[in-house]
GUKOL-427109 format. One record per residue: residue in three letters; x, y, z of N, C-alpha, C, CB in turn; residue number from 1. Coordinates in steps of 0.001 Angstrom, whole numbers, plus 500000, padded with zeros to 6 digits. Atoms other than C-alpha are relative to their C-alpha. Glycine has a CB too. Example, Ala and Ser with C-alpha at 12.3 -4.5 7.8 and 13.67 -1.06 7.14 Angstrom:
GUKOL-427109
{"ALA"; {500890; 498810; 500000}; {512300; 495500; 507800}; {500900; 501200; 500000}; {499008; 500027; 501246}; 1};
{"SER"; {499180; 498810; 499940}; {513670; 498940; 507140}; {499230; 501090; 500730}; {500414; 500462; 498585}; 2};
END
This chain:
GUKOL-427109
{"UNK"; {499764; 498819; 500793}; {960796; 575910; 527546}; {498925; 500095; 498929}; {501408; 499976; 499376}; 1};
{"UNK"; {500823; 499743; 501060}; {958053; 577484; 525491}; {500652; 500942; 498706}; {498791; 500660; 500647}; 2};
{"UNK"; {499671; 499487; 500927}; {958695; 578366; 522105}; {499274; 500272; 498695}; {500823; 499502; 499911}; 3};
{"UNK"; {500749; 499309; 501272}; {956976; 580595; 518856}; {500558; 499801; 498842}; {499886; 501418; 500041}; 4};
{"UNK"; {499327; 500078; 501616}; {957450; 579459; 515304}; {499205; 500636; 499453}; {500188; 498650; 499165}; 5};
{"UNK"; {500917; 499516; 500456}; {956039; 581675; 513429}; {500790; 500115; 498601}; {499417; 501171; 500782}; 6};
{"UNK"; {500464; 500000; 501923}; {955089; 581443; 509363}; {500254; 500885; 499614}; {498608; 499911; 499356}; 7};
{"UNK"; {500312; 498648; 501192}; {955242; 583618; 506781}; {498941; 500185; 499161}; {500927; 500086; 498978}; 8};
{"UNK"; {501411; 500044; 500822}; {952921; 584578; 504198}; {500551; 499634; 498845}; {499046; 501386; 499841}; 9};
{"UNK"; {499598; 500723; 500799}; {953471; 582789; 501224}; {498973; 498874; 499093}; {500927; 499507; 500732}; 10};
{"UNK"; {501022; 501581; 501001}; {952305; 579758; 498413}; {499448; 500014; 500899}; {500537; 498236; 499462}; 11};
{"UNK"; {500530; 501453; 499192}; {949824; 577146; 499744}; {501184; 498854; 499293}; {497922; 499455; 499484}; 12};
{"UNK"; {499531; 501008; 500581}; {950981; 573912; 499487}; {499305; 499164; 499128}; {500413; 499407; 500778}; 13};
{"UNK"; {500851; 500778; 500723}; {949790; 571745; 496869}; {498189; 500536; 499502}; {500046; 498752; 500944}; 14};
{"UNK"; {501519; 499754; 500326}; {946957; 574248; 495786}; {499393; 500112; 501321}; {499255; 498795; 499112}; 15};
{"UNK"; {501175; 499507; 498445}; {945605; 574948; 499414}; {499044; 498675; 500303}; {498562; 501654; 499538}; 16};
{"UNK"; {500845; 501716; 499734}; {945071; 570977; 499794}; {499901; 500077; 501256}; {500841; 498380; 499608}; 17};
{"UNK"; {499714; 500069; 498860}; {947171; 571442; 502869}; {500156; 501070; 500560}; {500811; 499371; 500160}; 18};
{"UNK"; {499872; 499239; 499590}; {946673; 573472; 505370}; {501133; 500849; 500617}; {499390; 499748; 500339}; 19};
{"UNK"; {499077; 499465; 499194}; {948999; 576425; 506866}; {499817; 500528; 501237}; {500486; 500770; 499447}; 20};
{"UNK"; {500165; 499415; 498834}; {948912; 577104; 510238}; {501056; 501241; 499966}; {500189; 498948; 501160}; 21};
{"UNK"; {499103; 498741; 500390}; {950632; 580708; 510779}; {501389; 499910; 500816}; {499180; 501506; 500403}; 22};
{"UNK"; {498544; 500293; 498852}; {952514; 579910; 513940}; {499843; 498712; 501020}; {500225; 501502; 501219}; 23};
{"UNK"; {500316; 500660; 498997}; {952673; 577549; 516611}; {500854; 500565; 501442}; {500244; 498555; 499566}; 24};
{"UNK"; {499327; 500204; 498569}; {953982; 576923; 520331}; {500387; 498616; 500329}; {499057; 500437; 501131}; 25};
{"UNK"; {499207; 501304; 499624}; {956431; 574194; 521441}; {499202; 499774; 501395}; {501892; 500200; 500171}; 26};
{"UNK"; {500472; 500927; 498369}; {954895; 572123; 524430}; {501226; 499607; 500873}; {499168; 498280; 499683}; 27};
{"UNK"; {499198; 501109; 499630}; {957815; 569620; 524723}; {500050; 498810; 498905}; {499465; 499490; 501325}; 28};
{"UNK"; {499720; 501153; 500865}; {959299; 567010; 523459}; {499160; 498624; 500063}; {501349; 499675; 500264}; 29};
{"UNK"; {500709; 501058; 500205}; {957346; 563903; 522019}; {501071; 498949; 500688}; {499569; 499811; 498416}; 30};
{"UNK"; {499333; 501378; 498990}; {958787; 560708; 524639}; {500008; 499224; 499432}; {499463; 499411; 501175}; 31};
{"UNK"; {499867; 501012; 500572}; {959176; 558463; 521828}; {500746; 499666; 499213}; {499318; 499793; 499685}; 32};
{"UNK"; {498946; 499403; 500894}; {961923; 557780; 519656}; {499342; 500224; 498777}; {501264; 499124; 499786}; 33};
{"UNK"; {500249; 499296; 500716}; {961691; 559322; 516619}; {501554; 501012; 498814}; {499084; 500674; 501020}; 34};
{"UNK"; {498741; 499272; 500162}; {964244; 560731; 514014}; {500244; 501458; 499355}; {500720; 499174; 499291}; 35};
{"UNK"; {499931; 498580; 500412}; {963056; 564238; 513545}; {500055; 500872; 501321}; {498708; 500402; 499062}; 36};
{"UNK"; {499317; 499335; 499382}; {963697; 565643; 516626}; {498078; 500495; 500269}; {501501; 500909; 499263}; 37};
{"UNK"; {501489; 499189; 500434}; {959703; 566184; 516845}; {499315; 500476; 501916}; {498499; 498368; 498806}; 38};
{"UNK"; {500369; 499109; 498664}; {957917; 568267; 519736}; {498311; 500165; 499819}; {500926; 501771; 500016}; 39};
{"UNK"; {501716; 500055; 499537}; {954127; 568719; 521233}; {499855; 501932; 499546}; {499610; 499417; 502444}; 40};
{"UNK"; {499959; 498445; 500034}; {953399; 572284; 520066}; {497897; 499890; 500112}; {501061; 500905; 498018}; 41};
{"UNK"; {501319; 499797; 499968}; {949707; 574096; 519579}; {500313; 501061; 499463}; {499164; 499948; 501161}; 42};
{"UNK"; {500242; 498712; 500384}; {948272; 576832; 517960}; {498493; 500272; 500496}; {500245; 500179; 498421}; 43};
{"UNK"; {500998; 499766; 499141}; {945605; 577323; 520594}; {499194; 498987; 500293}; {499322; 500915; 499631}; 44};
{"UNK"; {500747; 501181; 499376}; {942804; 574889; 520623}; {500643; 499026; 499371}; {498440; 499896; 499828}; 45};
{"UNK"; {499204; 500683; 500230}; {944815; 572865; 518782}; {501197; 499180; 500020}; {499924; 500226; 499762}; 46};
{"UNK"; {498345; 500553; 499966}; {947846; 570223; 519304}; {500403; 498920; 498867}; {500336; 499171; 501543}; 47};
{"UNK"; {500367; 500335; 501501}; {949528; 569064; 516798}; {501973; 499082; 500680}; {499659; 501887; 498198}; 48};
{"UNK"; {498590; 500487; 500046}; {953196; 567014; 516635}; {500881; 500616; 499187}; {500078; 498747; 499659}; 49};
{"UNK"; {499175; 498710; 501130}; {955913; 569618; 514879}; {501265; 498910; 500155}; {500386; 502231; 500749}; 50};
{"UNK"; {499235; 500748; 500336}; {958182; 567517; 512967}; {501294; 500819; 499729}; {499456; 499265; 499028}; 51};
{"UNK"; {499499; 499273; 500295}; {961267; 569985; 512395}; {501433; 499597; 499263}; {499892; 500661; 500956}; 52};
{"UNK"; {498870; 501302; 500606}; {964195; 567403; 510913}; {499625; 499243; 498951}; {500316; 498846; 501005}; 53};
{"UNK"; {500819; 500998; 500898}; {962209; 565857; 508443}; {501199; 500416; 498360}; {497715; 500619; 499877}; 54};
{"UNK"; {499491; 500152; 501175}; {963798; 567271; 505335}; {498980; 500412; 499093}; {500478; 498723; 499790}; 55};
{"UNK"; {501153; 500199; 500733}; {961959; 567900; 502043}; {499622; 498971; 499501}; {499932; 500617; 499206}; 56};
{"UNK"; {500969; 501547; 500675}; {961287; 564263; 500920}; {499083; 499640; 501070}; {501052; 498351; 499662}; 57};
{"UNK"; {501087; 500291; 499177}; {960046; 563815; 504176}; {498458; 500859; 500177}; {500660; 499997; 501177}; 58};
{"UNK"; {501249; 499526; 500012}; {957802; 566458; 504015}; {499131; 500012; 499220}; {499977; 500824; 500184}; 59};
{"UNK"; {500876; 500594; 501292}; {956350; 565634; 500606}; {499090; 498495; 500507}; {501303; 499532; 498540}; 60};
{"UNK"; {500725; 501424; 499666}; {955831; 561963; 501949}; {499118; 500400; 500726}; {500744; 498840; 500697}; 61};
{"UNK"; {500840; 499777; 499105}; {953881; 563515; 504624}; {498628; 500471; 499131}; {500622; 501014; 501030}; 62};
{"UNK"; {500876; 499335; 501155}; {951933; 565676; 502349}; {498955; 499096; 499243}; {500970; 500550; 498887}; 63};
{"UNK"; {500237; 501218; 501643}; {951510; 563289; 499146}; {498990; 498720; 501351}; {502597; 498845; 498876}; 64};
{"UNK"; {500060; 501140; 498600}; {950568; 560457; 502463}; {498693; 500659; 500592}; {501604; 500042; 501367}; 65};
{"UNK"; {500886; 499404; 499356}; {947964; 563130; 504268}; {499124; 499647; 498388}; {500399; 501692; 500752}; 66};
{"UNK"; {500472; 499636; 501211}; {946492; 563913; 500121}; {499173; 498451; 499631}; {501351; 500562; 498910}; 67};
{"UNK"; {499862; 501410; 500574}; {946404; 559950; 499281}; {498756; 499276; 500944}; {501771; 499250; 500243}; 68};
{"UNK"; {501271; 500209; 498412}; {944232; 559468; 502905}; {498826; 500277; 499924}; {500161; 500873; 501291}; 69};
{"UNK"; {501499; 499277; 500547}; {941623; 561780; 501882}; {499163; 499476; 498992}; {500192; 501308; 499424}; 70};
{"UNK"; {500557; 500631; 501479}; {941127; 560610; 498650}; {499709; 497999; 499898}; {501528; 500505; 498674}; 71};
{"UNK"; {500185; 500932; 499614}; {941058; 557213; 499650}; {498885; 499946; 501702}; {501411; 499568; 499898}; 72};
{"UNK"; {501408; 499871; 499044}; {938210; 557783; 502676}; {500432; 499280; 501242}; {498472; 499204; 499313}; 73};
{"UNK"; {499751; 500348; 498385}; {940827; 556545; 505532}; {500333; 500814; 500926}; {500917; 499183; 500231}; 74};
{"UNK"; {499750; 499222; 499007}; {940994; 557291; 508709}; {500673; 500359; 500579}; {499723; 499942; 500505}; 75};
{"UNK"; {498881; 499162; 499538}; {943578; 559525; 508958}; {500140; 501341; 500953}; {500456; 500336; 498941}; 76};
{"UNK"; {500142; 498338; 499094}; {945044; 562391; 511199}; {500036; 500978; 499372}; {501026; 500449; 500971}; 77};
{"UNK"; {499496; 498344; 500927}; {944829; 565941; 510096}; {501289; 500299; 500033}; {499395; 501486; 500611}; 78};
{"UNK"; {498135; 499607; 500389}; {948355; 567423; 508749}; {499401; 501164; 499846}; {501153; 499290; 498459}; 79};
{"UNK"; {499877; 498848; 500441}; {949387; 570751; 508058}; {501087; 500470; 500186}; {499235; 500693; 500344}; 80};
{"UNK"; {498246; 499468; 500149}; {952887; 573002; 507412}; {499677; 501505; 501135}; {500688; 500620; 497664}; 81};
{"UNK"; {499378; 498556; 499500}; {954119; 575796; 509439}; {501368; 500744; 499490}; {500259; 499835; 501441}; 82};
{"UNK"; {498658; 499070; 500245}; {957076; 578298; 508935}; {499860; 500667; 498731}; {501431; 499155; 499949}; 83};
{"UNK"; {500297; 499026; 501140}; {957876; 580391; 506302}; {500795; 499190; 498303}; {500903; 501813; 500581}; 84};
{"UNK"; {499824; 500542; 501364}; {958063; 579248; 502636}; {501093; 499191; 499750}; {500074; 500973; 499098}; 85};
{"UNK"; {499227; 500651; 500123}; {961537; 578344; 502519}; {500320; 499240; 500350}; {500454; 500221; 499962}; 86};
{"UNK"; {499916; 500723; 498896}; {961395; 576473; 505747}; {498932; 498895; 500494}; {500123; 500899; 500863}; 87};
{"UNK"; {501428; 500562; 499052}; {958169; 574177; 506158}; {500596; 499061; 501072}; {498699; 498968; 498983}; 88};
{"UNK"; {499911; 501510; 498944}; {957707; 572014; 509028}; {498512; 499326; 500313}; {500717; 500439; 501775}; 89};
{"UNK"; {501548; 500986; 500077}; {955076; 569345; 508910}; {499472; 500031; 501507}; {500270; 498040; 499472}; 90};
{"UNK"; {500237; 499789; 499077}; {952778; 569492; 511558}; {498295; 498519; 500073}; {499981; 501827; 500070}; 91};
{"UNK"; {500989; 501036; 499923}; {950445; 566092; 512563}; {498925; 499706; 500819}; {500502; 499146; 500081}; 92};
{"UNK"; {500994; 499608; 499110}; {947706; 566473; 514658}; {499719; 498903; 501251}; {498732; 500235; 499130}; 93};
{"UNK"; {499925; 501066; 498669}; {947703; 564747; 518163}; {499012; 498768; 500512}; {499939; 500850; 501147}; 94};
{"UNK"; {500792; 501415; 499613}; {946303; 561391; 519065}; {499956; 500023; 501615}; {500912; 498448; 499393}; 95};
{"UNK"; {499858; 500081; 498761}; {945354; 561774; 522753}; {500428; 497894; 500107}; {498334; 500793; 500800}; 96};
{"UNK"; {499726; 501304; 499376}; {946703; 558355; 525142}; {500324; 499135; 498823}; {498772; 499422; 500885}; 97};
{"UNK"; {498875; 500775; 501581}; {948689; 556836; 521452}; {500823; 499523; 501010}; {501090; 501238; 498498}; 98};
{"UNK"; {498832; 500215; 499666}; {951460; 554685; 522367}; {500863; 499385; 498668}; {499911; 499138; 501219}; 99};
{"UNK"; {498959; 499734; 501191}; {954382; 554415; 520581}; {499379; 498387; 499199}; {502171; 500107; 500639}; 100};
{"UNK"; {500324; 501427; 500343}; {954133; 551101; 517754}; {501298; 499300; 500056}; {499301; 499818; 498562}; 101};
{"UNK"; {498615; 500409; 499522}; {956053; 548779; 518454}; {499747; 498420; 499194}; {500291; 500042; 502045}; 102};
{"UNK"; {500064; 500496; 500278}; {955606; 545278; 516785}; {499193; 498739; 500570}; {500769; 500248; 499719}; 103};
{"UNK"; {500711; 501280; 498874}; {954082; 543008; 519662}; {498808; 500676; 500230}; {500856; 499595; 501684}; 104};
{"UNK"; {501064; 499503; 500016}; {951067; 545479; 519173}; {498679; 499376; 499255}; {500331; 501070; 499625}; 105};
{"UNK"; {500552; 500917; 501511}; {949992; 543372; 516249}; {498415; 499336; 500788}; {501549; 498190; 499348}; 106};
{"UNK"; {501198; 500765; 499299}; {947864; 541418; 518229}; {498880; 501002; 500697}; {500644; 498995; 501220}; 107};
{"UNK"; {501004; 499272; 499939}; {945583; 544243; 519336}; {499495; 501135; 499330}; {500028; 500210; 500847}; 108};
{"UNK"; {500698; 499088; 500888}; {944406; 545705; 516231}; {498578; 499501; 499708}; {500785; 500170; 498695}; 109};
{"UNK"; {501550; 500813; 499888}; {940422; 545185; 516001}; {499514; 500716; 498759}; {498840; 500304; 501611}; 110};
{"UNK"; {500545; 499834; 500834}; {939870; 547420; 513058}; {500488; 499740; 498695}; {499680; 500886; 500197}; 111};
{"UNK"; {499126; 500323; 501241}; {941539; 545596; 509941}; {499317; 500521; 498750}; {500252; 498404; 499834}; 112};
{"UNK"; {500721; 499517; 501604}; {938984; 546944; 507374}; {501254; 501584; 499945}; {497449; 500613; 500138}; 113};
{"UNK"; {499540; 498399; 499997}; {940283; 550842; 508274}; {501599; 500044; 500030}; {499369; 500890; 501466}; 114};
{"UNK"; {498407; 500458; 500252}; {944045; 549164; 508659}; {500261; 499768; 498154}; {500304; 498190; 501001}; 115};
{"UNK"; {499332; 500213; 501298}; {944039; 547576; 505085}; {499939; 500939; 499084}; {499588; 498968; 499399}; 116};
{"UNK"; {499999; 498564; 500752}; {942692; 551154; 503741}; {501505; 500487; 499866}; {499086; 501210; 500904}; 117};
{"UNK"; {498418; 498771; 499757}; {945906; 552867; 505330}; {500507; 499375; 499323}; {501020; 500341; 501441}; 118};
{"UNK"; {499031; 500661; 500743}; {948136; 549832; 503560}; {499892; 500512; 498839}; {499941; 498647; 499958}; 119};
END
C-alpha cells in the first residue's frame, strides 16, 4: 500500500537547521523491530525512514542528535520533519544494505575514530 503524507506550510524547525520535506510516500514497512511503527517512504530521489510514533521528546532527541552531529563533524545521516506543524514526523535518511544492530556486531566495527565521535 502506497501512501501521501503531505506537510503544511508552517515554522522551520530550530531556525531552518532542519530541514522540511513537504510530503512524502510510504514504501513499506522497515523489517526491523523498532518502536515507532517506522516505514521506507521517499520524496522522489530520495528515501528516507518515516518515524511516525516517536512522540515529541523523541523528535527533539532526533533533532537536538541530527544538530549535535553537525556541529561535532560526525558522520552522520541526514534528518528532516514532515507533516504539518502540529504533527511532525522525523524523517532519517536511508542507509542502503544496514542491518539491524544487534550486540554481537561489536566485533566488526573498523572505524572507532568516527564511532567515538558519535559517543
Amino acid at each position: 500500500m502506497v501512501k501521501e503524507h503531505a506537510g503544511g506550510a508552517g515554522p522551520t524547525l530550530f531556525g531552518g537547521r532542519i530541514e522540511r520535506i513537504p510530503s512524502v510516500v510510504d514504501l513499506g514497512p522497515v523489517p526491523v523491530p523498532n518502536s515507532c511503527d517506522a516505514v521506507y517512504a521517499t520524496n522522489g530521489p530520495r528515501r528516507w525512514v518515516r518515524k511516525p510514533l516517536m512522540g515529541a521528546n523523541g523528535l527533539l532527541a532526533e533533532a537536538l542528535g541530527l544538530m549535535l552531529g553537525r556541529a561535532l563533524h560526525a558522520p552522520i545521516l541526514d534528518g528532516a520533519v514532515t507533516g504539518p506543524p502540529d504533527d511532525l514526523v522525523w524523517l532519517s535518511e536511508v542507509v542502503p544494505n544496514i542491518q539491524h544492530w544487534e550486540s554481537q556486531h561489536v566485533n566488526f566495527i573498523i572505524n572507532y575514530p568516527e564511532v567515538g565521535r558519535l559517543i
